[in-house]
N, C-alpha and C positions, 0 to 999 in steps of 0.2 A: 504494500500500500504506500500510497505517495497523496501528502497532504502541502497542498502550497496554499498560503494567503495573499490574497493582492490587497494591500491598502488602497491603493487608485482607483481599481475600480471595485471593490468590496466585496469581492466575491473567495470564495474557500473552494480550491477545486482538489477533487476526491480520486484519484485513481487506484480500481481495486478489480482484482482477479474474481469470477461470480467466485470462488470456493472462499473466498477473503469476507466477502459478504455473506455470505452464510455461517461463518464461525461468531460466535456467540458475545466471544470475549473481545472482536474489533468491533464488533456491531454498539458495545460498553462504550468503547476509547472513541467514536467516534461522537455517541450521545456526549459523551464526555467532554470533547471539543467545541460543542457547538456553545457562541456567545450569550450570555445570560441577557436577560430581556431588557436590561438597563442601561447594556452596552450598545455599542455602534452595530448595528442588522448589516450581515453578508447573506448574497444572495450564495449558499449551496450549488455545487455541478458535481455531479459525480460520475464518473467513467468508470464502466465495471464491463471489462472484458468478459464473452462469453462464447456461445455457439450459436446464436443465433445468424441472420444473413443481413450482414452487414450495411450492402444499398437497400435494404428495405426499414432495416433500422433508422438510418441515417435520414431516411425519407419523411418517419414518422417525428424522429427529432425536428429537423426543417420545420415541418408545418406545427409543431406544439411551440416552439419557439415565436414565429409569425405571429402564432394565435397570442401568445405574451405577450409580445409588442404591439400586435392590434388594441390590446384592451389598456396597454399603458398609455395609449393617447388618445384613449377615451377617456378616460379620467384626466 
């Protein structure tokens, strides 16, 4: 597992193997990392390697992403 924080742009990016995420005891350290409600709010990404197919994956990320950014200027 690979945890980088960007001050710039507030986000915590997560890379982890699927069997990294299913173990019990990362699934702890990472509850464990995230900032407490008082502090400064990072937007979460997490990459977790697996078996599924990758340009279809990648397809549904795109368009969930869009969908984010549609409704951030909506508001």
């Amino acid at each position: 597992m690979k945890i980088n924080l960007n001050e710039k742009t507030k986000r915590r990016t997560v890379w982890m193997t699927e069997a990294e995420m299913k173990d019990e005891c990362l699934k702890q350290v990472f509850q464990d990392a995230k900032p407490q409600k008082d502090s400064t709010k990072y937007q979460n990404v997490i990459f977790i390697s697996g078996h599924h197919d990758f340009f279809s994956m990648t397809e549904g990320l795109l368009l969930h992403n869009y969908g984010l950014e549609q409704r951030e200027k909506v508001q």
